[in-house]
C-alpha positions in Angstrom: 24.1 82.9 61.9 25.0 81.2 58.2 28.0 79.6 57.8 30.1 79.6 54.4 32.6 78.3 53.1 34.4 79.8 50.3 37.7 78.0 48.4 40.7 80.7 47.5 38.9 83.0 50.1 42.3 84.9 50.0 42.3 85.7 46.4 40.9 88.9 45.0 37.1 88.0 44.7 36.9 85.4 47.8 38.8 88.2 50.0 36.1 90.8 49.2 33.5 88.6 49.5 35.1 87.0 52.8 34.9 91.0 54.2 31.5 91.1 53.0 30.0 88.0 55.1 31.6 89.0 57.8 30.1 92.5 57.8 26.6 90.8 57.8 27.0 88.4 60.3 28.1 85.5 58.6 30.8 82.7 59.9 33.4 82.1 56.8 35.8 79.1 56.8 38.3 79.8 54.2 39.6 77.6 52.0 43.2 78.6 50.4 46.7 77.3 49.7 48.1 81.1 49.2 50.1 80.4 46.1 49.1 83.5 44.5 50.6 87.0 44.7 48.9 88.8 47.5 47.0 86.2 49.3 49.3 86.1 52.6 48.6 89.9 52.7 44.9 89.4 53.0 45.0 85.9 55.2 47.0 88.2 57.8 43.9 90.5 57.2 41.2 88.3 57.4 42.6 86.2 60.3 42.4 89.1 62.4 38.8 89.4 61.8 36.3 87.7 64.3 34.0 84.9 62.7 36.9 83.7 59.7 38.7 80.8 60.0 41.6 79.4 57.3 42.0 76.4 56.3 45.6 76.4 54.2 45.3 73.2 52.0 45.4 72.9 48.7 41.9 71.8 46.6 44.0 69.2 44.3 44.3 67.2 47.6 41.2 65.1 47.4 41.7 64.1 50.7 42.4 67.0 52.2 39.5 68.9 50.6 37.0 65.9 52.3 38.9 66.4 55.5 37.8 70.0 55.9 34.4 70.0 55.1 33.6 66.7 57.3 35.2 68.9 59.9 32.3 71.4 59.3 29.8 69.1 58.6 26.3 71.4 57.0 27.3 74.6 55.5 24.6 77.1 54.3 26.4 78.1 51.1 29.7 77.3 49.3 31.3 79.0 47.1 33.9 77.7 44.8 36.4 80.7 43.8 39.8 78.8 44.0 42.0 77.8 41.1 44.7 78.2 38.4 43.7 82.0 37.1 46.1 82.6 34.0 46.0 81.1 30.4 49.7 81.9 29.7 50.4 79.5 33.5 47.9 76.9 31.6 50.5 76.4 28.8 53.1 76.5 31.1 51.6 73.8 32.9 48.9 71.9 32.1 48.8 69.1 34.5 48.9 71.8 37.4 46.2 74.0 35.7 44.5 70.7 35.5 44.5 69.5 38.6 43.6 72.6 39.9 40.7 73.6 38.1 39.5 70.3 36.8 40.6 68.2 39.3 40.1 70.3 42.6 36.6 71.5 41.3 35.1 68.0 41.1 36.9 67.3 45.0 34.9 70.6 45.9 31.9 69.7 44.6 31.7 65.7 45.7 32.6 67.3 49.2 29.6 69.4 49.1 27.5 65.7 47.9 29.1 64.3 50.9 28.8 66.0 53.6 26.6 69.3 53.6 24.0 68.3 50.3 22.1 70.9 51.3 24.2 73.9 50.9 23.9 76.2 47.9 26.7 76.0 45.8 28.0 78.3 43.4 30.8 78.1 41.0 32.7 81.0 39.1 33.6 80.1 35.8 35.0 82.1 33.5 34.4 83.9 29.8 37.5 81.5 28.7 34.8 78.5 28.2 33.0 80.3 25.1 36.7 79.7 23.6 37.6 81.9 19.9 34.3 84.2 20.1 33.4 85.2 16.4 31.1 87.7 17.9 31.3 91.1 18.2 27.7 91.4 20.2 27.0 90.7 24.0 27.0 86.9 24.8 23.8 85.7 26.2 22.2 82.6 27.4 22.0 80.4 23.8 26.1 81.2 23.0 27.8 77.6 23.6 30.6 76.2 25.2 33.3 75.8 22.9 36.5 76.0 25.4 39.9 76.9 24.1 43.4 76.6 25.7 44.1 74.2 28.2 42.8 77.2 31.3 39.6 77.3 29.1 39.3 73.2 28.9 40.2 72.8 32.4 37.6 75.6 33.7 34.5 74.2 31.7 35.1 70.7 33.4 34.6 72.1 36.7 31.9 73.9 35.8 30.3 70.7 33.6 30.6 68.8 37.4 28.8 71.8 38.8 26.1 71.4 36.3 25.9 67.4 36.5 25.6 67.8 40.5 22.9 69.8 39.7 21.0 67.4 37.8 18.4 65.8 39.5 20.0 62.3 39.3 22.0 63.7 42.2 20.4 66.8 43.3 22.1 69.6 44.7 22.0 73.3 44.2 24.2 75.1 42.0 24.7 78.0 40.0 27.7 79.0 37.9 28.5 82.5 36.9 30.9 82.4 33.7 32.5 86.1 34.3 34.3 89.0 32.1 36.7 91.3 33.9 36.2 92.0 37.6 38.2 94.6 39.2 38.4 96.8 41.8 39.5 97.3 45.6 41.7 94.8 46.9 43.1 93.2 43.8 46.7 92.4 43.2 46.8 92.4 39.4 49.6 91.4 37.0 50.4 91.0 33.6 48.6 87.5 33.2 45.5 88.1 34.9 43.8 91.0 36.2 44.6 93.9 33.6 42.7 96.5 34.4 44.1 96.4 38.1 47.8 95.8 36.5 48.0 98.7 34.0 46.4 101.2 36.7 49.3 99.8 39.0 52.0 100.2 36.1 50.9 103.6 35.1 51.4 104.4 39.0 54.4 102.5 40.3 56.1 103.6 36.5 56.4 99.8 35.3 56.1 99.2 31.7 53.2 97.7 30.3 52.9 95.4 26.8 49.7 95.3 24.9 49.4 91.9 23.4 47.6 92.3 19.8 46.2 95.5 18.6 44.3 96.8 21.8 41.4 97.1 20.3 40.0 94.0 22.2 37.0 94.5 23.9 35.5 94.0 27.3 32.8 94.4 29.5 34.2 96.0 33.1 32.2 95.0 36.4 33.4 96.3 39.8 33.5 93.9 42.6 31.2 95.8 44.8 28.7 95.0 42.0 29.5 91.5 41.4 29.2 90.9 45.5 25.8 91.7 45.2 24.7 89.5 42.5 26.6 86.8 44.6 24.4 87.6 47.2 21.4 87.8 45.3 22.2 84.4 43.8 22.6 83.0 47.0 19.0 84.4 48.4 17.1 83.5 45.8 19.0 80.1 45.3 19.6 80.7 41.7 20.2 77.7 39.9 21.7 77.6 36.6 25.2 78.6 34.0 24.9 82.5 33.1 27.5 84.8 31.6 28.3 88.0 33.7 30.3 90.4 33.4 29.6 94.6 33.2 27.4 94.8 30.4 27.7 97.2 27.4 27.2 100.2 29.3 30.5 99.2 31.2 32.7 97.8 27.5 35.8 99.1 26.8 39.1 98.2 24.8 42.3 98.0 26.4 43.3 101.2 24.5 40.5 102.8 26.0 41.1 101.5 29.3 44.8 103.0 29.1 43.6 106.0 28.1 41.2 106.6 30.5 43.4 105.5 33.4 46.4 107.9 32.6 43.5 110.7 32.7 42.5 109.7 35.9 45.9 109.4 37.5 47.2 112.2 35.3 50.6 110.5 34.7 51.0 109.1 30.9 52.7 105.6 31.0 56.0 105.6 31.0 56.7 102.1 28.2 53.9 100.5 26.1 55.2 97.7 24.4 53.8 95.3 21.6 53.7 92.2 20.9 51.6 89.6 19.0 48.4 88.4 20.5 48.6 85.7 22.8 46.3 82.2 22.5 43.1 82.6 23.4 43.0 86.3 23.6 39.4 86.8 22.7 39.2 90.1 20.6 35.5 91.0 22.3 33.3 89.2 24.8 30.3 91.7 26.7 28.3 89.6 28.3 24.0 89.9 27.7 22.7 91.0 31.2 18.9 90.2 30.3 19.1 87.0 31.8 18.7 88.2 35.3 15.7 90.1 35.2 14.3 87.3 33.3 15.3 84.8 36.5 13.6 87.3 38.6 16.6 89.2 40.5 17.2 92.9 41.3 20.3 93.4 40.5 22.3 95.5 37.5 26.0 97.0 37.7 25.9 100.2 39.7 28.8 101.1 39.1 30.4 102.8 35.9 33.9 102.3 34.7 35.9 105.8 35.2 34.2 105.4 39.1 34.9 101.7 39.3 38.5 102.6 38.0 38.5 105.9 40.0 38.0 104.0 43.5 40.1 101.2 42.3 43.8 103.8 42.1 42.8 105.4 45.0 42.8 101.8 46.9 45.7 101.4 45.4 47.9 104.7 46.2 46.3 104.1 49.5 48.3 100.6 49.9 51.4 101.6 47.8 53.8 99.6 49.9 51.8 96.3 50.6 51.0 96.3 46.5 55.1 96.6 46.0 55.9 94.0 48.1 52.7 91.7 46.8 54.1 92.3 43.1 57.8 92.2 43.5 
């Protein structure tokens, strides 16, 4: 039986992927402080599930973080999906989103030097680290880091310590996957992160929804079913390595599009569409290049298209109306 451990394993992503281990036999220690919006829904969830255990400690605490994985000792993977999420939050606070992201991802990763070297260890970054893209075609391997706003800064350190642990100098395993949009199943979107998820929850639950610039921004859509797998995959074939992911071009859309398409699904127009100037940082396209991963030898591509993803996302979510209301406020 592998054991994991995966940080902010009560978020969106580490939930789903928490579910997912445990289905295949895995043992998951959890790693969460359940700050955000949703994640004491899904620890009641998870902790009801044989083979998860939660650790509720917070990854800025150095010493806490070492605590917890001496307690486990060797692990088989880890997989680093906790921190500060929004770039508005980053302004807000910069010394939190800091310490969060820049800060707790170095504790994670000198953890996994300490005391389980062995493990593979992957990292999710973020499309935030290739900063002002002046782009308008898919992002591949050769497009460099250029971080902008403090979320973008404080995301690209962690995944710079990833990297540097990676090295040979000190030798362990990691990958880092710097991701577009995920959405799907299980995710408690708002305003400042998770948009798809949000405006199919406005459009339903009749809250109004602003479009920050001229919604004409762009972006590639990949549903989490399909990023589990390339998790997975990673993991398998111990994938070493920074990559951009996200849903491809196939799977690109603007958030105009991505209204429109959700009020056809749901059949309900939205009730308030606001405006407002574009917020810092708002990139106005990133798709990411998927050639990379048949080039690293994996079989893997998105499966799933965006009016399904988007399909099976609202039906998760008119199924779990009530637990969504009281997640959201």
């Amino acid at each position: 039986m592998s054991k994991v451990i995966i940080t902010g394993a009560c978020g969106f992503i580490g939930s789903c992927l928490t579910r997912r281990l445990l289905a295949e036999g895995c043992r998951v220690v959890g790693i969460d402080n359940l700050s955000r919006r949703g994640t004491q829904l899904n620890a009641d969830e998870l902790e009801a599930l044989d083979g998860f255990d939660l650790r509720r400690l917070d990854i800025a605490d150095a010493e806490a973080v070492y605590a917890a994985f001496e307690a486990e000792g060797q692990v088989d993977a880890v997989f680093h999906l906790a921190g500060q999420v929004a770039v508005t939050s980053s302004y807000e606070n910069a010394q939190r989103d800091f310490a969060s992201n820049a800060a707790g991802s170095f504790h994670v990763i000198e953890a996994v030097k300490r005391f389980t070297p062995s493990a593979w260890c992957f990292y999710s970054s973020t499309n935030k680290v290739y900063g002002h893209l002046r782009v308008h075609v898919p992002v591949g391997l050769t497009y460099p880091l250029d971080p902008y706003t403090p979320y973008g800064v404080s995301k690209a350190v962690g995944e710079l310590y990833f990297s540097e642990y990676g090295r040979s100098e000190i030798g362990l395993t990691t990958c880092c996957l710097r991701q577009s949009c995920i959405y799907g199943h299980n995710q408690y979107g708002v305003e400042d992160q998770g948009w798809v998820a949000w405006f199919a929850i406005a459009n339903l639950f009749d809250k109004p929804v602003t479009i920050y610039g001229d919604g004409n921004q762009v972006r590639d859509l990949l549903f989490i079913d399909d990023l589990l797998d390339l998790y997975l995959e990673c993991w398998r074939r111990r994938l070493t390595g920074v990559y951009p992911i996200g849903g491809g071009s196939a799977n690109s859309i603007s958030l105009a599009g991505g209204l429109e398409l959700i009020a056809k699904i749901t059949g309900r127009e939205f009730g308030q569409v606001a405006s407002e100037p574009t917020r810092p940082g708002d990139q106005p396209y990133f798709v990411a290049d998927l050639s990379w991963s048949e080039h690293a030898g994996l079989d893997w591509e998105p499966k799933t298209g965006v009016r399904d993803g988007l399909t099976q996302m609202i039906a998760w979510i008119k199924e779990n109306e009530t637990a969504i209301r009281r997640a959201i406020g």
